[in-house]
VOZA-573607 format. One record per atom (N, C-alpha, C): residue number from 1; residue in one letter; x, y, z. Coordinates in pm, whole numbers. Layout:
<nodes>
NODE   k r     xx     yy     zz
NODE NUM a      X      Y      Z
...
</nodes>
This chain:
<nodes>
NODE   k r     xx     yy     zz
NODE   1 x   4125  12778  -6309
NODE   1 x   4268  12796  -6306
NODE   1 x   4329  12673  -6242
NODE   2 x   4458  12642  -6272
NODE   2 x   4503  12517  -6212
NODE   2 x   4527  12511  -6085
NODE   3 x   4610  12629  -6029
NODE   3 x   4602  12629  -5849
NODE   3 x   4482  12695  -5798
NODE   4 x   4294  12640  -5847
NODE   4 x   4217  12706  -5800
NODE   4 x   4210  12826  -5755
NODE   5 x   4327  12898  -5777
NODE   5 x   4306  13071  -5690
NODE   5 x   4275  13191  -5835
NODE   6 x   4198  13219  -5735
NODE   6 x   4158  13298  -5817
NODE   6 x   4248  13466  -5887
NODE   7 x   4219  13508  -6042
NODE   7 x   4323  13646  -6041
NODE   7 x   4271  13737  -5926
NODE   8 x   4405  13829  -5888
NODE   8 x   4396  13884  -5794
NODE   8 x   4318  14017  -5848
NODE   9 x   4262  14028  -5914
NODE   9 x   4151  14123  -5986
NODE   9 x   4010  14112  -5885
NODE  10 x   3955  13982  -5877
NODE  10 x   3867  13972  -5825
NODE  10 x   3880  14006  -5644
NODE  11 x   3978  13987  -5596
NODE  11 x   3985  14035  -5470
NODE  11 x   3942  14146  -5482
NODE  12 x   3993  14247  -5569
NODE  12 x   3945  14395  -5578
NODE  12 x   3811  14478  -5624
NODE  13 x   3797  14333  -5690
NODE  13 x   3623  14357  -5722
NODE  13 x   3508  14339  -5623
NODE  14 x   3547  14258  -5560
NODE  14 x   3490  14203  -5432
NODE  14 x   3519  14323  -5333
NODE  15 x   3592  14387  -5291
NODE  15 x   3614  14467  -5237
NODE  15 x   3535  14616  -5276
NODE  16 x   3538  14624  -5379
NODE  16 x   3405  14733  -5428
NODE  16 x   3298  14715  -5423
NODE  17 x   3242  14608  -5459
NODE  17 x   3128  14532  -5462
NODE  17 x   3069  14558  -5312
NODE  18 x   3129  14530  -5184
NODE  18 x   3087  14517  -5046
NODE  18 x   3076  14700  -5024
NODE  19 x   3201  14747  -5091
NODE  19 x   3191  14901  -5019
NODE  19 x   3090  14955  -5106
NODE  20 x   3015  14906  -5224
NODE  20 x   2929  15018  -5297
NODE  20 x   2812  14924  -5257
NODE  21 x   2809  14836  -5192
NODE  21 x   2656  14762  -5145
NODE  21 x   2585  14674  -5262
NODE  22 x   2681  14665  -5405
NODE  22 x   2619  14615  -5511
NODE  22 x   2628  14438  -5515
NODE  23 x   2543  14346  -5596
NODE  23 x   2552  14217  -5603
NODE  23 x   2623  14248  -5717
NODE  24 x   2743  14137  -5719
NODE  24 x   2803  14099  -5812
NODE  24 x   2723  14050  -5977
NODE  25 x   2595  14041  -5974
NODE  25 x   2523  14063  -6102
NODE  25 x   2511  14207  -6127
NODE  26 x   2477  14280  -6065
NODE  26 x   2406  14388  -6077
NODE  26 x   2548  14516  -6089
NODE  27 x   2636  14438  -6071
NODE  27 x   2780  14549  -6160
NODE  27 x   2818  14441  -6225
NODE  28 x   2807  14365  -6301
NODE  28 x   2798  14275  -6424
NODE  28 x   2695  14332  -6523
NODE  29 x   2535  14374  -6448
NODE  29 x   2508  14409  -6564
NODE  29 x   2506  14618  -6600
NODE  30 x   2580  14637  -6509
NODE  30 x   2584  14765  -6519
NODE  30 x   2725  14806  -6606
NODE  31 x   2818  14720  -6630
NODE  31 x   2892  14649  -6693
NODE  31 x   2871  14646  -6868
NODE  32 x   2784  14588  -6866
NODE  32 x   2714  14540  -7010
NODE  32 x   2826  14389  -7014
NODE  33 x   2807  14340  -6880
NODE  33 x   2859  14170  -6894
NODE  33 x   2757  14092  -6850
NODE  34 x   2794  13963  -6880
NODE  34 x   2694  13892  -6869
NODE  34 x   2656  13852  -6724
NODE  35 x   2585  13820  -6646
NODE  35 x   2515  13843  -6511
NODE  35 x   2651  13765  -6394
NODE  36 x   2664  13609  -6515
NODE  36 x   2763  13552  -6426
NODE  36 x   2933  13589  -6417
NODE  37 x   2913  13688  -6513
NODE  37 x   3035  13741  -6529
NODE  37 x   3151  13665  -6405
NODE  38 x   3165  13731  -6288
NODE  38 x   3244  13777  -6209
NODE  38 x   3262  13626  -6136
NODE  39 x   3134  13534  -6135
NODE  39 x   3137  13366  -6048
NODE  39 x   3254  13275  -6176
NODE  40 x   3227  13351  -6318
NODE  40 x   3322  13261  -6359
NODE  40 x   3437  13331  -6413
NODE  41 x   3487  13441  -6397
NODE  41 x   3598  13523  -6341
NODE  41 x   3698  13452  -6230
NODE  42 x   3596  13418  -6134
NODE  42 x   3659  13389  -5978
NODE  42 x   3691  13237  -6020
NODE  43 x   3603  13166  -6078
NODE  43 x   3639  13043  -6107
NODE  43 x   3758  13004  -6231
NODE  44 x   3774  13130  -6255
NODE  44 x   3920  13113  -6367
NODE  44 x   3838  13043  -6506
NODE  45 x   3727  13054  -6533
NODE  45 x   3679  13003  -6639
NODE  45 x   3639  13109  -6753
NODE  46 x   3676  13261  -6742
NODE  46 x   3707  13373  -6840
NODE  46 x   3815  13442  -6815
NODE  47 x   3860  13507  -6887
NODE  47 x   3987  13520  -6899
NODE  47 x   3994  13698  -6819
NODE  48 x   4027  13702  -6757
NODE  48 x   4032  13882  -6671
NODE  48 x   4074  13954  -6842
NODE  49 x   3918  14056  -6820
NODE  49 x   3888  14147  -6912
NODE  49 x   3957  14265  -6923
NODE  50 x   4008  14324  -7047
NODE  50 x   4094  14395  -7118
NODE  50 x   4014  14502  -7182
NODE  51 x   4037  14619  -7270
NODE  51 x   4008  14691  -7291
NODE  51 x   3870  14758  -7284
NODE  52 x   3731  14827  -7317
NODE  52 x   3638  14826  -7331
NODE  52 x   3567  14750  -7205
NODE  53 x   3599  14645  -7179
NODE  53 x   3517  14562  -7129
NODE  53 x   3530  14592  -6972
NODE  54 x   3704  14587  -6920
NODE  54 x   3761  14648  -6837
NODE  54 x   3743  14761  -6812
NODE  55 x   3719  14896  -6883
NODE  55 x   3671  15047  -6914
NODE  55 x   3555  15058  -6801
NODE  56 x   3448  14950  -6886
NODE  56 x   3333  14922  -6790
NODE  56 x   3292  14900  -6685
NODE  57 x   3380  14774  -6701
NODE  57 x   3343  14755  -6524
NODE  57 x   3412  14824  -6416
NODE  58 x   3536  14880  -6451
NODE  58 x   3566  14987  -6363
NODE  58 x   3457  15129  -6334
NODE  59 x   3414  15134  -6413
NODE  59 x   3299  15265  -6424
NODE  59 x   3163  15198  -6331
NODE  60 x   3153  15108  -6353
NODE  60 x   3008  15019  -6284
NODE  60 x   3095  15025  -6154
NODE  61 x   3152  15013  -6066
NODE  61 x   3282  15010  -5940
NODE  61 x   3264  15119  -5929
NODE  62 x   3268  15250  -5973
NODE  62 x   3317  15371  -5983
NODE  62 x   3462  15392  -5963
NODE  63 x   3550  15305  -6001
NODE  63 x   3719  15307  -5953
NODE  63 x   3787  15330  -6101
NODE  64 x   3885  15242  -6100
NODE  64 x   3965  15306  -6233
NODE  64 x   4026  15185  -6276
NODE  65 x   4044  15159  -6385
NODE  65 x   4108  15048  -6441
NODE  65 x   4247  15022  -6391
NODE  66 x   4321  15139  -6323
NODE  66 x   4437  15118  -6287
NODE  66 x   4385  15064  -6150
NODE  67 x   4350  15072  -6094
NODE  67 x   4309  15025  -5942
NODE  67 x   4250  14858  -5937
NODE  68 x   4198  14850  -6047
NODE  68 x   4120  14718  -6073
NODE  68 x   4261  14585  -6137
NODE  69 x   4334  14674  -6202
NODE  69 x   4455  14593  -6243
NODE  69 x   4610  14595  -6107
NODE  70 x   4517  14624  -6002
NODE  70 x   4617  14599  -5854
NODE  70 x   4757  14715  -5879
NODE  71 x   4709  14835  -5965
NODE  71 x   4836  14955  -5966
NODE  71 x   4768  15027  -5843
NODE  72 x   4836  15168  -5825
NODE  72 x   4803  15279  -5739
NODE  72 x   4713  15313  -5885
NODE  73 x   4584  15401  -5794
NODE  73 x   4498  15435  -5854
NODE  73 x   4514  15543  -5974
NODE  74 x   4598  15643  -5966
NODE  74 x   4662  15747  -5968
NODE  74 x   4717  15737  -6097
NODE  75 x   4770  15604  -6103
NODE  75 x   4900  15579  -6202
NODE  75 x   4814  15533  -6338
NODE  76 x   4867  15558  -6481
NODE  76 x   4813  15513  -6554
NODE  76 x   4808  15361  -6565
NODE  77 x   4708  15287  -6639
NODE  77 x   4739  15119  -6656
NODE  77 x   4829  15139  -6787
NODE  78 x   4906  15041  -6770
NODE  78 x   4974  15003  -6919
NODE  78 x   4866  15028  -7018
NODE  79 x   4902  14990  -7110
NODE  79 x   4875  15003  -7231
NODE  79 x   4781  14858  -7302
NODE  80 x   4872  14767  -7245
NODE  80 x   4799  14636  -7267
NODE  80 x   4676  14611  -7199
NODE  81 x   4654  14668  -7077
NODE  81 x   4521  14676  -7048
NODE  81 x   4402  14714  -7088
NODE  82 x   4435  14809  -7192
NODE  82 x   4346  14901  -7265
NODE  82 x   4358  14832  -7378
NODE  83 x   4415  14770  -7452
NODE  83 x   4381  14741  -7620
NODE  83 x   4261  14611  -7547
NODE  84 x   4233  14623  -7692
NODE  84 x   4116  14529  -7710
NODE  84 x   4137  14377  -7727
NODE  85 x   4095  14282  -7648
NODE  85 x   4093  14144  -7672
NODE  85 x   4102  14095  -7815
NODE  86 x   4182  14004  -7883
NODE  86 x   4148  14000  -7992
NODE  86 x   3945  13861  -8022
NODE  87 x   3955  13836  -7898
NODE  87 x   3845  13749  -7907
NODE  87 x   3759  13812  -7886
NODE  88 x   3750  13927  -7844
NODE  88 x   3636  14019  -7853
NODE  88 x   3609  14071  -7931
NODE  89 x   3720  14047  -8058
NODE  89 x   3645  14135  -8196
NODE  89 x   3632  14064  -8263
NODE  90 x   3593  13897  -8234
NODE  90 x   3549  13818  -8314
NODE  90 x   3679  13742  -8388
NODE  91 x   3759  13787  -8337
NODE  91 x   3902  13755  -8400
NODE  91 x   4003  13620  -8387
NODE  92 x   3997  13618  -8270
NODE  92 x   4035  13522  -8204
NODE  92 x   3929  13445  -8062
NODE  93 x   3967  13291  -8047
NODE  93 x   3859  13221  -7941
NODE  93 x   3955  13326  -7819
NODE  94 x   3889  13270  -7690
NODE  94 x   3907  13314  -7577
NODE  94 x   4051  13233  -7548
NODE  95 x   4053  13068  -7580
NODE  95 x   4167  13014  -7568
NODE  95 x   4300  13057  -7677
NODE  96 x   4279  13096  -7731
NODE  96 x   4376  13126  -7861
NODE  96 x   4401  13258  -7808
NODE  97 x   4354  13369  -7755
NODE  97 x   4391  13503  -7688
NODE  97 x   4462  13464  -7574
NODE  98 x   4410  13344  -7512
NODE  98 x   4586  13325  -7396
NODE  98 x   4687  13253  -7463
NODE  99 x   4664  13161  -7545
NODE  99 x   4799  13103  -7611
NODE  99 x   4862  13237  -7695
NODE 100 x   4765  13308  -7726
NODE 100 x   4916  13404  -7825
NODE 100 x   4953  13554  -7723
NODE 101 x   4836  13561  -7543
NODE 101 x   4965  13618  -7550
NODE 101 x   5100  13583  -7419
NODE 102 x   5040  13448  -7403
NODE 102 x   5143  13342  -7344
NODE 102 x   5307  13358  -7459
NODE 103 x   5284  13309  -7601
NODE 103 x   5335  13355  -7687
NODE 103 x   5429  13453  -7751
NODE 104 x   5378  13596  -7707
NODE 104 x   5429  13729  -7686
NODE 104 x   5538  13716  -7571
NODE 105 x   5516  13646  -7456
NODE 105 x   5606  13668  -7350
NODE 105 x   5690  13597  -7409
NODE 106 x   5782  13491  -7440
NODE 106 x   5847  13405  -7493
NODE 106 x   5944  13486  -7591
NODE 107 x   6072  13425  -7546
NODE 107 x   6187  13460  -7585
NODE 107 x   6195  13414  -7725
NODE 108 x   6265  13483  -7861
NODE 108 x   6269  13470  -7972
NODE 108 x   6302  13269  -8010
NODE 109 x   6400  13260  -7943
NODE 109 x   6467  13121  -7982
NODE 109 x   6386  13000  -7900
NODE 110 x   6198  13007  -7820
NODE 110 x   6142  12992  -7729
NODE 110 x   6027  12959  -7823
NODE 111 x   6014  13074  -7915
NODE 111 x   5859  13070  -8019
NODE 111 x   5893  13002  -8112
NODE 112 x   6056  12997  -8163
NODE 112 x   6024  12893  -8268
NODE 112 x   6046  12761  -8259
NODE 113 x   6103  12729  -8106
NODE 113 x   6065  12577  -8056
NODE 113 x   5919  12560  -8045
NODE 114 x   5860  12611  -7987
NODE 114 x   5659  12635  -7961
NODE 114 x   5598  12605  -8142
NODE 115 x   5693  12655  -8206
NODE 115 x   5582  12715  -8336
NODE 115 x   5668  12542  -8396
NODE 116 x   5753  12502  -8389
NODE 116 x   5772  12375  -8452
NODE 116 x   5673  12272  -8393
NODE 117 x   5702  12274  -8264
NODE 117 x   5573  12158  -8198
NODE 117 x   5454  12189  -8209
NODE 118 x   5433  12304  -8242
NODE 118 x   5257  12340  -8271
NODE 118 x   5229  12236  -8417
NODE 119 x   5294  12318  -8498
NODE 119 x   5318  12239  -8626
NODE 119 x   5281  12119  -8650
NODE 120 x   5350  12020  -8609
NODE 120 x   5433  11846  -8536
NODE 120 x   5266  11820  -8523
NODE 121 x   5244  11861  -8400
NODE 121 x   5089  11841  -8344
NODE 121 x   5010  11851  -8468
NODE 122 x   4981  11977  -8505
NODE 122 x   4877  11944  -8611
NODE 122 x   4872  11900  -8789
NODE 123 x   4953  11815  -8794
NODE 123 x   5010  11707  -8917
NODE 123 x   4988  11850  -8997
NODE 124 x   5008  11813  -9139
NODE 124 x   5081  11828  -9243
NODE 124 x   5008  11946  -9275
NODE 125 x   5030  12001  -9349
NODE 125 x   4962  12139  -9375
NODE 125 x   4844  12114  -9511
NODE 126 x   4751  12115  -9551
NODE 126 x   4710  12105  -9670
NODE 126 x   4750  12179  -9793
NODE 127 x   4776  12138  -9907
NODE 127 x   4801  12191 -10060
NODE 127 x   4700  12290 -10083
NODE 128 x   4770  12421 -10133
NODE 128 x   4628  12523 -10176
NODE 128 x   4588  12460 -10267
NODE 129 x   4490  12489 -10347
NODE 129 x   4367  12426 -10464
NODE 129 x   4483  12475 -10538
NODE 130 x   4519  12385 -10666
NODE 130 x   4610  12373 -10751
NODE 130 x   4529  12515 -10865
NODE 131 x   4647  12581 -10912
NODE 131 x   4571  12647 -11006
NODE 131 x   4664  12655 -11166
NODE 132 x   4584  12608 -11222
NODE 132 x   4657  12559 -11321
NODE 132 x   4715  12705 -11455
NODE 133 x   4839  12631 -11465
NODE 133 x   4988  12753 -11491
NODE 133 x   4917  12798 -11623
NODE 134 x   4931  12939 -11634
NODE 134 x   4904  12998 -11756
NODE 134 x   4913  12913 -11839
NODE 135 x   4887  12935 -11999
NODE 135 x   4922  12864 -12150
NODE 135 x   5041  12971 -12197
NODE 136 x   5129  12937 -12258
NODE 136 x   5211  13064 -12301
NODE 136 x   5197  13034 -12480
NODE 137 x   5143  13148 -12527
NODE 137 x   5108  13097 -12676
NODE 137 x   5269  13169 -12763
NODE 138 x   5295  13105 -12826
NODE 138 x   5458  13113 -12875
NODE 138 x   5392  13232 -12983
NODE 139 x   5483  13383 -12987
NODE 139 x   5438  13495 -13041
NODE 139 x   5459  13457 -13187
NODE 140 x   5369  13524 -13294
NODE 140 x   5353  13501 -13416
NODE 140 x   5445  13625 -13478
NODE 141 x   5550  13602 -13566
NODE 141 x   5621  13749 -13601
NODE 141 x   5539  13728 -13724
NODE 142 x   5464  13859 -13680
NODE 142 x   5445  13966 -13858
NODE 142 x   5547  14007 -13904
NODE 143 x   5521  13955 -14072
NODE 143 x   5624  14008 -14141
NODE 143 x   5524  14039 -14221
</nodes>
């Protein structure tokens, strides 16, 4: 992350982690994440996990996704917490899931300054494969 600090997610993980006596691998892999999960979490080098993935590791914690996303425990999480990453379904990279939903926040007359300079940046668009125009055969009148 750019001001080295880490999301305030991991404070709270860390905080379970000490009260349930677990190593931060070992609710990574109880998780079904990968071991270093949480060192590159803290290091801002994955992106704080969303649906499914989030599900999990709250359950490996024994806490609640609302508690893990810094709400009262009690309270439901939004909604956005729960849908699914689109880079987790193979859909989108990990960087392209924060640019679009950096994106989403952005005011209407905001995205289409963004979406012109995106543009600009990546030159010209390529020509689809030309497909060449029907024949039109001039109709024969039977008489």
């Amino acid at each position: 992350m750019e001001d080295d600090a880490a999301p305030p997610m991991v404070e709270l993980i860390e905080g379970r982690l000490e009260r349930l006596g677990l190593t931060p691998e070992e609710a990574s892999r109880a998780a079904g994440l990968p071991p270093d999960f949480l060192d590159r979490l803290r290091e801002g080098r994955v992106p704080v996990p969303r649906g499914e993935r989030l599900r999990r590791l709250a359950e490996a914690l024994s806490t609640s996704v609302s508690y893990l996303v810094g709400l009262d425990p009690d309270v439901p999480p939004p909604a956005e917490w729960l849908e699914e990453e689109q880079g987790s379904l193979g859909l989108l990279a990990g960087d392209e899931e924060g640019l679009l939903r950096a994106y989403r926040k952005l005011e209407f007359s905001a995205k289409a300054a963004v979406l012109l300079v995106v543009r600009r940046m990546a030159g010209p668009e390529e020509a689809p494969d030309a497909v060449p125009a029907k024949q039109v055969r001039p109709s024969r009148s039977r008489s």
